[in-house]
C-alpha positions in Angstrom: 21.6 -77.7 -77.9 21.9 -79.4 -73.9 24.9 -81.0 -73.3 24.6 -84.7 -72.9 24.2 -86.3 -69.5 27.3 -87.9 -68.6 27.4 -91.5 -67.6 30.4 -92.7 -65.3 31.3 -96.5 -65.6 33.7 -97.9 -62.9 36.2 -100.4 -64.0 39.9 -101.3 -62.5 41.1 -100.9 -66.6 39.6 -100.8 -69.6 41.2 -104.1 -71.5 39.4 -106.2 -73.4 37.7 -108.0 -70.5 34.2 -108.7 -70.4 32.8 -106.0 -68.4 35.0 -103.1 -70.2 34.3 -105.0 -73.5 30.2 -105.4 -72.8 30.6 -101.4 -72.1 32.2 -100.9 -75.3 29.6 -102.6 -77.2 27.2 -100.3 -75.7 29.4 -97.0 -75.9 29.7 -97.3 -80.0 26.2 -97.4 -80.4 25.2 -95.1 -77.9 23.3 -91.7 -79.1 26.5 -89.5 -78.0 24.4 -86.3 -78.8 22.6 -87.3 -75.7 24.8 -89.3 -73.4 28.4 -89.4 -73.0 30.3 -92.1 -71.3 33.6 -91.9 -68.5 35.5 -94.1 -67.2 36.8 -94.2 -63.3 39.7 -96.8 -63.5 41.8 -97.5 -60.8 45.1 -98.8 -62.9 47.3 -95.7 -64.4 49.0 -97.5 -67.4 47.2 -97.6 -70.6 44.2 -99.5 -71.3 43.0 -101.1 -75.1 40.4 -99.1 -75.1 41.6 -95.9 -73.9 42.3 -94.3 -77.3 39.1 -95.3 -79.0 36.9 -93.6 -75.4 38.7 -90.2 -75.9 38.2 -90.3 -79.2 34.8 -90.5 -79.1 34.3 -88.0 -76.2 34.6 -89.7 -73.4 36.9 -89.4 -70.5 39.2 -91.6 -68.0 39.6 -90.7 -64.5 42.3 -92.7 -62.7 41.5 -93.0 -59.2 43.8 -95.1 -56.9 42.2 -98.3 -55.1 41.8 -97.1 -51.9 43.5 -99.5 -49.9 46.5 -99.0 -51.7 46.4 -94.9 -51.3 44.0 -93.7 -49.1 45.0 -90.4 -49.6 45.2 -90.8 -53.2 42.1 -92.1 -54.0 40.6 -89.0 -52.1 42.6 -86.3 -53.5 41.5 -88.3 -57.2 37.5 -88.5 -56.0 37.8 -85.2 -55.2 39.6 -84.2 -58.6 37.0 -86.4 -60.2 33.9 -85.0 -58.7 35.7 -81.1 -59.3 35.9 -81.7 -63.2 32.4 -83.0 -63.7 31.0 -79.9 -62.0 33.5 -77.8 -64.6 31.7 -79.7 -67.5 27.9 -78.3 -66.5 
């Protein structure tokens, strides 16, 4: 069986907003045999939805904003980037 392509979804958290809760709608019905979704949020505490993603497969990748932490956010990218390539 091929893994399932991996879909990243850039939010700043994922709380029950309308974006992150519009992408949660469409994550629990997703096929997850052949697509997986992750998260790049820029906030580090604890999101509603955090829980429920990993639970379902899915990963959160917390990436600084880059005008806060330049060389944060690029040490994170890279991180980011590094761990999907793992995952092939």
């Amino acid at each position: 069986m091929t893994e399932p392509k991996r879909v990243l979804c850039i939010v700043s958290v994922m709380d029950a907003g309308g974006a992150e809760t519009f992408l949660m709608k469409i994550y629990r019905k997703l096929d997850r045999s052949r697509y997986q979704m992750d998260f790049c949020v820029n906030v580090p505490e604890k999101g509603l939805y955090d829980d429920e993603i990993r639970a379902m497969g899915g990963r959160l990748y917390v990436v600084p904003c880059k005008s806060e932490d330049m060389a944060g956010f690029g040490r994170a990218a890279i991180s980011m980037c590094c761990a999907s390539r793992r995952t092939r």
